[in-house]
C-alpha positions as CSV (number, residue, x, y, z in Angstrom):
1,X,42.7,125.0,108.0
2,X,46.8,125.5,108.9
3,X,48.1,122.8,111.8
4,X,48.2,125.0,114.7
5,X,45.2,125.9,114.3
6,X,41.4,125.1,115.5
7,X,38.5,124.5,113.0
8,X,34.9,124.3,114.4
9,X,31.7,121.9,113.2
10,X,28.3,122.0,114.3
11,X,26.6,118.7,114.2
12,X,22.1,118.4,114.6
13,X,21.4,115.5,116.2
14,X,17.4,114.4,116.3
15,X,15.7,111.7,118.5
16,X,13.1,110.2,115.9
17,X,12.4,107.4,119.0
18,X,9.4,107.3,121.3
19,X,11.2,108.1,124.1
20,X,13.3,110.3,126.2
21,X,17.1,109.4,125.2
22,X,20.6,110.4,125.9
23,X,23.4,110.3,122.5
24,X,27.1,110.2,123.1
25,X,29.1,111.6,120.6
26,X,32.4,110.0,120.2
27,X,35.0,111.4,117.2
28,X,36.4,108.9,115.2
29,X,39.2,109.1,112.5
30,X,42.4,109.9,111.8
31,X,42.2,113.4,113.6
32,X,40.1,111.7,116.5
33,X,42.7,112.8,119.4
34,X,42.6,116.3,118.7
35,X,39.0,116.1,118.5
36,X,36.5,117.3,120.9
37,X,33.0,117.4,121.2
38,X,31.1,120.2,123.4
39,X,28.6,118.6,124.6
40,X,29.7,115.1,124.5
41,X,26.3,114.1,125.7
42,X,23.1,115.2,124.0
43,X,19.8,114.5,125.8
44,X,16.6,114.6,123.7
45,X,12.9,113.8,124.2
46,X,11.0,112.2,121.5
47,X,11.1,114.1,118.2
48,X,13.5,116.7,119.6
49,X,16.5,117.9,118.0
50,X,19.9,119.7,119.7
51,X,23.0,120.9,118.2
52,X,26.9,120.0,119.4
53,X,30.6,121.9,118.8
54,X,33.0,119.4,117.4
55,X,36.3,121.4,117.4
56,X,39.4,119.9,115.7
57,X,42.6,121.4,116.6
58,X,45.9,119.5,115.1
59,X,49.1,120.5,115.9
60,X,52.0,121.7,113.7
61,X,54.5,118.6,113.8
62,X,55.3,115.6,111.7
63,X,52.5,113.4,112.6
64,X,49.8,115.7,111.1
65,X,48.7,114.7,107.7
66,X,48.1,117.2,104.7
67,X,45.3,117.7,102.6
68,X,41.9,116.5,102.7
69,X,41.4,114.2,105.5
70,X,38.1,112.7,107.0
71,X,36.0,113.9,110.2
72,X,33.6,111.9,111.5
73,X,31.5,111.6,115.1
74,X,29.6,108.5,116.0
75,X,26.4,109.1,118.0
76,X,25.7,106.1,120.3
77,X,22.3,106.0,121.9
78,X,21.7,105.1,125.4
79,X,18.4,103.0,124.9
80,X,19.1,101.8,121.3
81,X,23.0,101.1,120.9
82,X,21.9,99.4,117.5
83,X,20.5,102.4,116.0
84,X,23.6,104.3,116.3
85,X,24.6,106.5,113.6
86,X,28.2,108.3,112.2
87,X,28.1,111.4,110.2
88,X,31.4,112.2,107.9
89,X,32.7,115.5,106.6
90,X,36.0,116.4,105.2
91,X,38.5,119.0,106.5
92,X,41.4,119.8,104.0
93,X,44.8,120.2,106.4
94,X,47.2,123.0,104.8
95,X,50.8,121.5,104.4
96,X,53.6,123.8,106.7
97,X,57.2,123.0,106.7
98,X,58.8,124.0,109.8
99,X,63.0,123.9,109.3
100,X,65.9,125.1,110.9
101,X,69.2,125.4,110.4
102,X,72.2,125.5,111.8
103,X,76.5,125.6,110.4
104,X,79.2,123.2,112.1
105,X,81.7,123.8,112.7
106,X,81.1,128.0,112.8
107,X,85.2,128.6,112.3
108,X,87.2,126.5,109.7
109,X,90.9,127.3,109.0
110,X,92.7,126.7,105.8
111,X,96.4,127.5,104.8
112,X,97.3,129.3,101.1
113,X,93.8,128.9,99.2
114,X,92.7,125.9,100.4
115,X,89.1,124.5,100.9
116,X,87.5,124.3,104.6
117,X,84.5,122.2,104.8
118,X,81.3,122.8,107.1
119,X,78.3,121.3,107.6
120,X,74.7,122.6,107.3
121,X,72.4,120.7,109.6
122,X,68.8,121.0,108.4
123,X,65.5,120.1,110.6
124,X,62.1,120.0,109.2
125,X,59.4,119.6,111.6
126,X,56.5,120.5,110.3
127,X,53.8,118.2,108.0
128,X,55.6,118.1,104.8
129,X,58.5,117.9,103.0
130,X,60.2,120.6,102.0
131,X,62.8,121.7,99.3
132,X,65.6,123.6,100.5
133,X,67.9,126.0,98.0
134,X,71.4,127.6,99.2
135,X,73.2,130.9,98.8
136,X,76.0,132.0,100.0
137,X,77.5,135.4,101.1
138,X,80.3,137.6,101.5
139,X,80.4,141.3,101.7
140,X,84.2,141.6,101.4
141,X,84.2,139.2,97.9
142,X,87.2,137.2,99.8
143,X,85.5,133.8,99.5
144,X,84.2,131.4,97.3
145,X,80.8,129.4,98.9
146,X,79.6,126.7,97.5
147,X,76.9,123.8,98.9
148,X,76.9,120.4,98.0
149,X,74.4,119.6,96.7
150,X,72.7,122.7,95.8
151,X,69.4,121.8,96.6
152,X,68.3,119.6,99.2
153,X,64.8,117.9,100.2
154,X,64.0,117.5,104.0
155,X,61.5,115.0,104.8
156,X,58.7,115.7,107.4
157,X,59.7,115.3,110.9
158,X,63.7,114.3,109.8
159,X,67.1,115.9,109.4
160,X,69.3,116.3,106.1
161,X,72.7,117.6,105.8
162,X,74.7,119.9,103.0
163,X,78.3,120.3,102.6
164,X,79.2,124.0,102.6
165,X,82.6,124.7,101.0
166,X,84.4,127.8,101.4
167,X,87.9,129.3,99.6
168,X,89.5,131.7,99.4
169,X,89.8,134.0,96.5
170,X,93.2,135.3,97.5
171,X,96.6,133.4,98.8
172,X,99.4,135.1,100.4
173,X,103.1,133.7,101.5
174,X,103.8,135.2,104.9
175,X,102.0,136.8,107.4
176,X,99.7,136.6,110.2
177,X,96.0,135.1,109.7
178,X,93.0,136.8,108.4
179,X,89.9,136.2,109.4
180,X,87.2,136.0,106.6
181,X,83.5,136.3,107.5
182,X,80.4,134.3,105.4
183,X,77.2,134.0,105.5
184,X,75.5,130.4,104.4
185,X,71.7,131.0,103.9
186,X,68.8,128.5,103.6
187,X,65.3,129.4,101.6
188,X,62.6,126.6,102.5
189,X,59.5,127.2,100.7
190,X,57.0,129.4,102.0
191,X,59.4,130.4,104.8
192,X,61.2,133.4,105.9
193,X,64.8,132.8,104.8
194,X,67.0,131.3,107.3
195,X,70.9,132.9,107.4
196,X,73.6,131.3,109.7
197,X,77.3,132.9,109.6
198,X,80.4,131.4,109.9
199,X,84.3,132.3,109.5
200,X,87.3,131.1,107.8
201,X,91.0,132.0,109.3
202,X,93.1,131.8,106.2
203,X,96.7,131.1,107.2
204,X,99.9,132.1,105.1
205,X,101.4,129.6,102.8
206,X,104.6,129.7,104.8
207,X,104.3,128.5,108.6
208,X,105.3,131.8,110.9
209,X,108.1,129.1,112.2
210,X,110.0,128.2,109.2
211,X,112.3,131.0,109.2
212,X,113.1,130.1,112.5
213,X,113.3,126.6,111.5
214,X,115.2,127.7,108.7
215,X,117.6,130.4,110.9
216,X,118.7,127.0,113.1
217,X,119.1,125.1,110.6
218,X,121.7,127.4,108.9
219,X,123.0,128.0,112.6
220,X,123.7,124.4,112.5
221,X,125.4,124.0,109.6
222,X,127.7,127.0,110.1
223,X,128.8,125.3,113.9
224,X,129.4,121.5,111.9
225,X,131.7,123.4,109.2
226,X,133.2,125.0,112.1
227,X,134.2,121.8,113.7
228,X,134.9,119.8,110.5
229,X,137.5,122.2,109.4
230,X,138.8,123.0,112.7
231,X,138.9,119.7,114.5
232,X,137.6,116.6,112.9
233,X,139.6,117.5,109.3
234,X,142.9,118.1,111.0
235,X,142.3,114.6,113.3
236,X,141.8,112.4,110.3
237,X,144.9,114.1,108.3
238,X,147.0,113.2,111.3
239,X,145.7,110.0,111.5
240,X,146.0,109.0,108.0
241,X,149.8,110.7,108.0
242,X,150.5,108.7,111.0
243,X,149.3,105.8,109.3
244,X,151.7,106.0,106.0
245,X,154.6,106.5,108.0
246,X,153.8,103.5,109.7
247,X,153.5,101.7,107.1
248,X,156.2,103.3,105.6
249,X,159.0,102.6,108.1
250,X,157.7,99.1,108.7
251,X,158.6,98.8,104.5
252,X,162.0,99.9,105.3
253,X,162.8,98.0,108.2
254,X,161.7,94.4,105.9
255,X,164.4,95.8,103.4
256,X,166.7,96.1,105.8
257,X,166.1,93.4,107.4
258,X,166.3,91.0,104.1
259,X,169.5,92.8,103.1
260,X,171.6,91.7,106.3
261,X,170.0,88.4,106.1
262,X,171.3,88.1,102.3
263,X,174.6,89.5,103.6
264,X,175.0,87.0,106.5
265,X,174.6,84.1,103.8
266,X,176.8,85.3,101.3
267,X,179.6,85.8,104.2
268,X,179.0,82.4,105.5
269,X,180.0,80.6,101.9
270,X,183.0,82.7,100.9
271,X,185.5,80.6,102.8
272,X,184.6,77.4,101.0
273,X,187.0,77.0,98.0
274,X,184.1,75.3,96.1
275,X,180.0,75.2,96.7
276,X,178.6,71.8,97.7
277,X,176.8,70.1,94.4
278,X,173.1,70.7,94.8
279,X,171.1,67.7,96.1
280,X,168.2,66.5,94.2
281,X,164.9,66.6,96.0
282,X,163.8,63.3,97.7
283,X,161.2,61.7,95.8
284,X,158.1,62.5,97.3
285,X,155.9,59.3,98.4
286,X,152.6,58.5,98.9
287,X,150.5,60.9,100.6
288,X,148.8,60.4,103.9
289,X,145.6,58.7,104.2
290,X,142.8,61.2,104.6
291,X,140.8,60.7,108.7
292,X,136.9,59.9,108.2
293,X,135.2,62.8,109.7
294,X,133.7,63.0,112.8
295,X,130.4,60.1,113.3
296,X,127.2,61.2,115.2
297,X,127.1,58.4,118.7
298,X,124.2,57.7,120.5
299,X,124.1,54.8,123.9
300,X,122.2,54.6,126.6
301,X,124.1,53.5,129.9
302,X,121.4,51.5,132.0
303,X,122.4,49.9,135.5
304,X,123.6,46.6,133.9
305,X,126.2,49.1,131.5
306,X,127.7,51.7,133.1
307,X,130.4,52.6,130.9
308,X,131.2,54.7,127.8
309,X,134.9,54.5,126.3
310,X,136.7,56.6,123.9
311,X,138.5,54.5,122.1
312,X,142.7,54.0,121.6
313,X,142.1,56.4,118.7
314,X,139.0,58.6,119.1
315,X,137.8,61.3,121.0
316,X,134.1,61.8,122.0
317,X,132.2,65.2,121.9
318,X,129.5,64.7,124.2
319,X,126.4,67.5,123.2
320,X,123.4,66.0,124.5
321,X,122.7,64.5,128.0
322,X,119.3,63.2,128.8
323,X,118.9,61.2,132.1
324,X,115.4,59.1,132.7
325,X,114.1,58.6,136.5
326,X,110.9,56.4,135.1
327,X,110.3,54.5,138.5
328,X,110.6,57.6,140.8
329,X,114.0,55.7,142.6
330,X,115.6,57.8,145.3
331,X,119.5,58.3,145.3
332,X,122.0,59.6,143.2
333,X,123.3,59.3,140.3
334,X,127.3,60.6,138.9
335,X,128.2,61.1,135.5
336,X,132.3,60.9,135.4
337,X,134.6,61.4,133.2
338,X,138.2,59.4,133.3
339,X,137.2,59.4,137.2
340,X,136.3,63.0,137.7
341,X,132.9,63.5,138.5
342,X,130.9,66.2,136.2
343,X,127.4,65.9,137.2
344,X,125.5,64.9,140.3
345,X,121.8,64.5,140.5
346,X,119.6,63.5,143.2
347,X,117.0,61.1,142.1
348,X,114.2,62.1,143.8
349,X,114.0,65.4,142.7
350,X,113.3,64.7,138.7
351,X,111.9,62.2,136.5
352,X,113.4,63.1,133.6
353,X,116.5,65.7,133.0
354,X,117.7,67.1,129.4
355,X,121.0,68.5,128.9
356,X,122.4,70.2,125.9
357,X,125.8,71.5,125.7
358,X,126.8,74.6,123.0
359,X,130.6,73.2,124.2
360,X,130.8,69.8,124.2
361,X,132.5,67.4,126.6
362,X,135.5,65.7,125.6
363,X,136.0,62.3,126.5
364,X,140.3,62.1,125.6
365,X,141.7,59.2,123.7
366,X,141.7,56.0,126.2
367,X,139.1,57.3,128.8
368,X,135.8,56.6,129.3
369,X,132.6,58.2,130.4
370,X,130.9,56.5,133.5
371,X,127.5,56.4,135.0
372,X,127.2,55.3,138.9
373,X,124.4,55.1,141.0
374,X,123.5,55.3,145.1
375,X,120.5,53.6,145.7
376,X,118.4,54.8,148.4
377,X,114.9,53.2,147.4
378,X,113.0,51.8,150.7
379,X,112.9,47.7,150.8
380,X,115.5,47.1,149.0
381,X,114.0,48.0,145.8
382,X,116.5,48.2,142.8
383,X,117.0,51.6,141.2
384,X,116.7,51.8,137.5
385,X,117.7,55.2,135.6
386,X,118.7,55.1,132.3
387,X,121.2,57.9,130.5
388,X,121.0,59.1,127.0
389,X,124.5,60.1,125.7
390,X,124.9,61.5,122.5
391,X,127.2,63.6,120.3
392,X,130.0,63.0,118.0
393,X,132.8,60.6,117.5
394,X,136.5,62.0,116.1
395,X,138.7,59.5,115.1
396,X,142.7,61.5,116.1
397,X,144.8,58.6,114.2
């Protein structure tokens, strides 16, 4: 039989018991749900037979097998269950492949000769597998098709997918597009050929905007010439002229100037009746002692030292200022400098406060850098901040 359609059994069934008795038939198998028995309950008296339909009916889709496949119908006796019985036979199920086929995208576009690439989506559903082949045509002769691969197996009940590729046989420079018309055929076995068409838009080599492009581009450099040669040219050749005159009259005015200055001296010595003897140089003595450069400093002033001097011959370069309020004290604290106060801080409000400076303070030769604080803790309680003071020491003499 062909899935689709409906085959038809008789089955005899005979009550050898002593009495009357009902049998149930009941299909079993692997085609048991599209089985049917008509009746589905035989009743028999002793030593009579009857006859029953069994009518199997399988669809066409993936989950019917192919080829010879067992039938059977268990009869199930009312009054002895034990004695019950199955009869086989074999039906033999006709393989059918069921595909369809379908091209994506249906227009491709390609510029000059170049390839576009399409897809064929292939869908068997029918009960076996079936090998697809490919051809490809074109009643103008404009186009190359090709599939990839050639041939292509589809499984039962699944989907496969070929590569069509088509090119054209022709380029051209300019233009507009053309479109090229295909058709991509697929021959399953035992089928009616299945055709699906597409197109391909073959484009010029050349864009249709590049002489355009081209056109501005040329516009442009005609309107830079332009202004080279009439106004930047002329501006750089004034400025460079402008330049060497410049240059030129500053040349002459040194000349000058060196000339009355030789004159002046020469002048000045012509009333002495004889020049004064030259004087021999003084001999040179030791040379100066070289300063050590600068030294990296680093104190802490604390209540019980406050202050930071300079030195008689250094000067300090104050870059880093870290002031610690560890206890939490309330007040202020002033950082001055020869008497002039830099900083003020109000306790309360930090515990500790980093400083660094990109331009130093300079504590001058003979001054000093002070710390004083206003204690404002409750009870008396002594205020203890501490500040960091770091930087680098130049020695002037």
């Amino acid at each position: 039989m062909t899935p689709g359609e409906s085959a038809t059994f008789e089955i005899s069934v005979r009550n050898t018991g002593t009495v009357v008795d009902s049998f149930t038939l009941r299909p079993l198998g692997p085609l048991a749900s599209w089985t049917t028995c008509e009746p589905a309950v035989v009743s028999l008296f002793p030593g009579q037979s009857g006859t029953a339909q069994v009518t199997v009916a399988p669809p066409l889709d993936a989950d019917t097998p192919s080829g010879p496949v067992a039938v059977a119908v268990r009869v199930i006796s009312t009054e002895d269950p034990t004695g019950s019985v199955v009869d086989e036979g074999v039906l033999r199920i006709g393989g059918v492949s069921l595909v369809t086929a379908e091209l994506s995208p249906r227009t491709g576009r390609a510029r000059g000769r170049r390839t576009s690439k399409y897809r064929m989506a292939l869908d068997n559903r029918g009960n076996t597998p079936a090998l697809v082949g490919f051809t490809g045509l074109d009643e103008e002769d404009a186009v190359d098709i090709t599939f990839q691969p050639p041939e292509l197996e589809v499984p039962a009940g699944a989907a496969a997918f070929c590569e069509v590729r088509v090119r054209a046989t022709r380029r051209f420079w300019r233009g507009q597009g053309v479109t090229h018309r295909f058709e991509a055929t697929a021959h399953p076995p035992n089928e009616a050929p299945i055709s699906t068409r597409g197109a391909l838009l073959q484009e010029a080599v050349l864009p249709h905007w590049l002489p355009k492009a081209l056109a501005l581009l040329l516009a442009a450099l005609v309107v830079l010439g332009a202004l080279w040669f009439t106004v930047l040219k002329p501006a750089v050749q004034d400025a460079a002229t402008s330049a060497g005159a410049s240059a030129a009259q500053q040349a002459v005015n040194a000349a000058l100037e060196n000339r009355a200055l030789s004159s002046k001296s020469s002048g000045s010595g012509s009333g002495a009746s004889t020049s004064a003897p030259p004087t021999s140089p003084a001999p040179a003595g030791p040379p100066p002692p070289a300063l050590p450069p600068p030294a990296p400093f680093a104190q802490a002033l604390t209540m019980s030292q406050l202050n930071l001097p300079a030195g008689s011959n250094h000067i300090l370069n104050v870059t880093d200022l870290v002031i610690q309020n560890p206890a939490g004290d309330q007040g202020s604290v002033v950082i001055n400098r020869a008497g002039q106060a830099l900083l003020t801080l109000d306790l309360a409000s930090f515990r500790n406060w980093d400083q660094h400076f990109i331009t130093p303070i300079m504590v001058p030769t003979g001054k000093n850098l002070t710390m004083s604080v206003s204690c404002a803790n409750p009870g008396g309680k002594a205020c203890t901040p501490v500040a960091l003071v770091s930087g680098m020491s130049v020695t002037t003499s």
